[in-house]
N, C-alpha and C positions, 0 to 999 in steps of 0.2 A: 476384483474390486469389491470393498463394503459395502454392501446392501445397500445403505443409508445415503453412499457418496453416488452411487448408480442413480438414486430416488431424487437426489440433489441437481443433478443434471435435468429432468422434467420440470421440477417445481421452484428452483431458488430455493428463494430464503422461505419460502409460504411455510406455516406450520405443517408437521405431520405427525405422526405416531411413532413411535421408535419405542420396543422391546428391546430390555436388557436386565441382565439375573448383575448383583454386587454379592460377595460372599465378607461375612464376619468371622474370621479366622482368630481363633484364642489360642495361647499359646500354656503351658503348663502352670502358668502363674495368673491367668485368666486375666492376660493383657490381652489385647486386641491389635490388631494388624491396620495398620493406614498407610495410604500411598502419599504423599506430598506430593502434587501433580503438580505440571510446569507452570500452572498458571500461579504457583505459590499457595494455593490453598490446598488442604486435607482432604482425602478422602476415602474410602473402600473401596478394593480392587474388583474391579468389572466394567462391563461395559456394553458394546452392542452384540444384538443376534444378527446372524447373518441366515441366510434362507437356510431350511430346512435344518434348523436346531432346534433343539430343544430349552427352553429357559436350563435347567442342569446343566447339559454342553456347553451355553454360553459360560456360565458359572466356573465350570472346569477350564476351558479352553482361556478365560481371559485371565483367570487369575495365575495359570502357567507363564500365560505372555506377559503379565508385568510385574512376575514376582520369583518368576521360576520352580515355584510352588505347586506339587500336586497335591488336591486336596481332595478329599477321601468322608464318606460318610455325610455329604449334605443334607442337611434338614431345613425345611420350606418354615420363615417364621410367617411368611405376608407376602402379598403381589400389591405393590402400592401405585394407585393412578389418579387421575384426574385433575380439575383444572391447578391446585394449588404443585405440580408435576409438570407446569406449564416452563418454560425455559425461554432466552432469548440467547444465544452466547455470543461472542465477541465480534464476530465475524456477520451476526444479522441474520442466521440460522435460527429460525422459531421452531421447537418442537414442544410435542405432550409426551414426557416419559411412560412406562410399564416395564416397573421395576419387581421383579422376583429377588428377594432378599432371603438368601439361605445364610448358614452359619455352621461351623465349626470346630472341633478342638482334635480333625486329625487331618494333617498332613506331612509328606517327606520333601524329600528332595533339598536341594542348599536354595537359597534365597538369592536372587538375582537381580537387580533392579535393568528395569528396559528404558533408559535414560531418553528415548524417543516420548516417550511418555512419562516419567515418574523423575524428580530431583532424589528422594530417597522413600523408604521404606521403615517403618520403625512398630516398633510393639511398643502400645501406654494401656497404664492403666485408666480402669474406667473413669474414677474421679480428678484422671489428669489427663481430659483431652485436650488437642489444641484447641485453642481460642480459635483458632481459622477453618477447623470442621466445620464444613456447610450445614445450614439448617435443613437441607434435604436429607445428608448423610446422618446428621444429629435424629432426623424425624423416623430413619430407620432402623435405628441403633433404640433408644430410649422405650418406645412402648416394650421391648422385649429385654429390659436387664434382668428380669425377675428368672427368665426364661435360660440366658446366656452366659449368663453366668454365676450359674448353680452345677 
C-alpha cells in the first residue's frame, strides 16, 4: 500500500506532509516532457515517496511508472515547500507538498503512457506550454529556464 494511502487511514482528509521528487525531461530539441493527467490538466511526471526512498528513487521509479522512461543523469534544480504547496484535491484530501525537482536531457527506454494515471504524454516547447500547466508545475519549471535549457 502507498505510504500516503496507509497515513490516510489514521487521519482523513486533516492535512499532512507528503514528499515527492517531479523530474523535467528535455528531449534533443530542448522540449520538455508533460503528462496530461486524468484530471485534464498538465503536468510533470512524478509523484510520491513511499518509505525508505530516496527523493532520486522517487524521481526514477515514478517517472518509469508513467512514462516508461528511464531516466539517467538527475540533477537537483530545488526542494520546493511551504504554505503556497498547500493543496486541497477533489476528493477533500488537504496536504503540504516537498517537492524535489530534478531535470534532464538523458534518458532511454520507448515511452509508455500508464493510462491509470496519464490521458497522454507529449514533448512542447518552452514557449508553447499548455495553457492548463498548473501554476505549481509553471512555479517549477520558470525560475530554472536559464538553467534547463542551455
Amino acid at each position: 500500500m502507498e505510504y500516503f494511502k496507509y497515513l490516510r487511514q489514521y487521519v482523513g482528509h486533516q492535512p499532512i506532509i507528503l514528499p515527492g521528487s517531479v523530474v523535467i525531461i528535455l528531449n534533443d530539441k530542448n522540449e520538455l516532457l508533460l503528462q496530461k493527467r486524468n484530471d485534464g490538466t498538465w503536468g510533470l511526471p512524478g509523484g510520491l515517496m513511499d518509505l525508505g526512498e530516496s527523493f532520486e528513487e522517487v524521481a526514477k521509479r515514478e517517472v518509469f511508472e508513467e512514462t516508461g522512461l528511464l531516466v539517467h543523469n538527475l540533477k537537483l534544480l530545488n526542494v520546493f515547500s511551504g504554505s503556497e504547496y498547500y493543496l486541497k484535491v477533489s476528493n477533500g484530501d488537504e496536504l503540504y507538498s516537498i517537492t524535489a525537482v530534478y531535470y534532464t536531457k538523458e534518458f532511454s527506454s520507448e515511452m509508455k503512457i500508464d493510462y491509470n494515471e496519464s490521458e497522454s504524454l507529449q514533448f512542447f516547447a518552452y514557449c508553447n506550454l499548455p495553457t492548463d500547466l498548473t501554476q505549481i508545475y509553471r512555479s517549477f519549471i520558470n525560475p530554472y529556464i536559464d538553467t534547463i535549457f542551455t
